[in-house]
N, C-alpha and C positions, 0 to 999 in steps of 0.2 A: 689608683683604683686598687683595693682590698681584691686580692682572692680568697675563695671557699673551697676548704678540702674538698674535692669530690671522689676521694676514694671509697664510698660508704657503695653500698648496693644500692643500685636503684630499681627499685621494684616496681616504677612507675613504667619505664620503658619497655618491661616485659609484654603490657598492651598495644604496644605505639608498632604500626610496620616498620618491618627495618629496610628503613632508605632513607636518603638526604629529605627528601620531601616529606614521607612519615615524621622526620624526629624535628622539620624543622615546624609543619604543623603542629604537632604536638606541644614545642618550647610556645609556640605563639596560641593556643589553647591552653596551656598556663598562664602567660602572661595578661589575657585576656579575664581569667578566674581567677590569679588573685588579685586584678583591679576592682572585679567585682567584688570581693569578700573583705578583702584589710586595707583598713582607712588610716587615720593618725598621720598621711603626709606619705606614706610608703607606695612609690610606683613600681610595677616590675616592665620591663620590656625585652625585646628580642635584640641582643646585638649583632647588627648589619655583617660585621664583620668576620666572628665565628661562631653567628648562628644559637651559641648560648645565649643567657639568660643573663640579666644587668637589675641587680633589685636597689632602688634609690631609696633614701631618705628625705626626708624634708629640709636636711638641713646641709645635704646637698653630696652627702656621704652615699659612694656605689659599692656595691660589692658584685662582683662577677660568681653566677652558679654553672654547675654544667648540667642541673635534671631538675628533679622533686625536692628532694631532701634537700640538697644545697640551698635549695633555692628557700624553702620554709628556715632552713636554720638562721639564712640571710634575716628573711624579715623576724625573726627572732629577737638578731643582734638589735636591728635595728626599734624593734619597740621595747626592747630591753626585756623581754619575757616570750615565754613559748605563744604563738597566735594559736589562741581556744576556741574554738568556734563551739564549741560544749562547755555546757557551765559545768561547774565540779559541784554536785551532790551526795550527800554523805548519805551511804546507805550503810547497814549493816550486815558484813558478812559478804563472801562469792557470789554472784549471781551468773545462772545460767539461760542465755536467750537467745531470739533468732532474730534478725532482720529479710525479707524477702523483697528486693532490691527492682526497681525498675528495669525495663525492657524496653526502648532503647537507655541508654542515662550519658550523662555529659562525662567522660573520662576525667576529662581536667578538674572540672570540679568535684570529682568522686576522687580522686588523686591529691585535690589539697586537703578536702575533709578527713578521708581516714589517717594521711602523714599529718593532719596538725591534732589530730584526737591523740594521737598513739606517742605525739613527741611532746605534747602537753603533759599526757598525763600518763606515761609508759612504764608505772607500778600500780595502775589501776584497770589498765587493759592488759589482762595477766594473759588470755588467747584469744585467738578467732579463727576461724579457716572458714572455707567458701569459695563459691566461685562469681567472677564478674565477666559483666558482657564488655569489650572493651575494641577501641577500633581494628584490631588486629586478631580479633577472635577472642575465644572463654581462656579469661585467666585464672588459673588456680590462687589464688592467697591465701598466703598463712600468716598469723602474729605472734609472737611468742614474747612477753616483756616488754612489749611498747615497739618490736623491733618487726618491720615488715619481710617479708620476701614474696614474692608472685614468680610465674610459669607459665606462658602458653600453656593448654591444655586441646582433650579432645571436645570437641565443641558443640557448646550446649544451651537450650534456648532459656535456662534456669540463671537466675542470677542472684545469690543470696550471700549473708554471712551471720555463721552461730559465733555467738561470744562467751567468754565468762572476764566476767567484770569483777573488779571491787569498788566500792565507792562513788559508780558510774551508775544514777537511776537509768532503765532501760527509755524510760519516756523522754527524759532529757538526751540521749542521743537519739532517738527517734527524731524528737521537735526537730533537734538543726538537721538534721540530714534534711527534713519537708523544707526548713525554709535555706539551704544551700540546694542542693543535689537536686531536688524533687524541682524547685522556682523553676528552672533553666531546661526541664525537661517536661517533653509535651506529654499530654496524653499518658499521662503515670498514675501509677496507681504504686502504695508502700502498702501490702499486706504483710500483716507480722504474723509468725507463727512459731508455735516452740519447739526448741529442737528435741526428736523421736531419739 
């Protein structure tokens, strides 16, 4: 079995409670979202044993993660290319926009969309900051270069994030966030609006 550096930040866990049972729900609310999103033969599941993350190939190749990131970089290797869940459209120039994000929203699947936007295409997500609702209260996020970091914060019933993009039409991450983020969550509503 392949292991995966896990020394990067994980900014995924800054949502998750911190206890054995938070982080091990959480590996298994990933595991769970990215069955649901990437196909081509790639499983991920919870290992029994130290409660990390085991992301399989089809052709029978495992690699061990210890979060988010490991874990997206795994199914990476394994399709041989960054997992896009946004098409890459060519726009011209910066663009400055806002998403305003469900209330409640699925962590996990909020967790693989914006790490496989950001590792996809991480010289066209130049920022973002905002805050998300997340199981362990409002996290602050930042992006800077394709590169995440999150924070507990003080807690808030808002859930948003402003971007400034290049090359990312704002509709085209819109669409997938509704048919990711938005499917798995009840009762949502995505109001867009521009950032003041």
């Amino acid at each position: 079995m392949c292991e995966i550096c896990g020394a990067e930040h994980d900014w995924f866990a800054a949502g998750v409670p911190d206890s054995a049972t938070g982080r091990l729900r959480a590996h298994s609310g990933l595991a769970r979202a990215a069955n649901a999103l990437v196909a081509n033969g790639v499983r991920v599941d919870v290992d029994p044993v130290s409660c990390g993350l085991r992301v399989k190939g089809a052709g029978g190749r495992t690699l061990s993660a210890t979060g988010l990131t490991s874990m997206l970089s795994g199914i990476g290797r394994l399709l041989h290319q960054p997992l896009a869940l946004v098409p890459h459209c060519r726009t011209i120039g910066r663009m400055d926009w806002a998403l305003r994000l469900p209330v409640p929203l699925d962590w996990a699947i909020f967790g693989i969309w914006l790490g496989s936007l950001c590792m996809a295409y991480p010289e066209d997500v130049i920022a973002a900051t905002g805050l998300v609702k997340a199981p362990a209260g409002s996290v602050a996020v930042a992006v800077r270069n394709g590169s995440i970091k999150a924070a507990l914060t003080k807690d808030s019933e808002e859930s948003y994030l402003r971007f400034t993009t290049a090359h990312l039409l704002p509709s085209a991450v819109r669409s997938s966030l509704s048919g990711t983020v938005l499917k798995v969550t009840t009762k949502a509503q995505l109001c867009v609006k521009n950032p003041q």
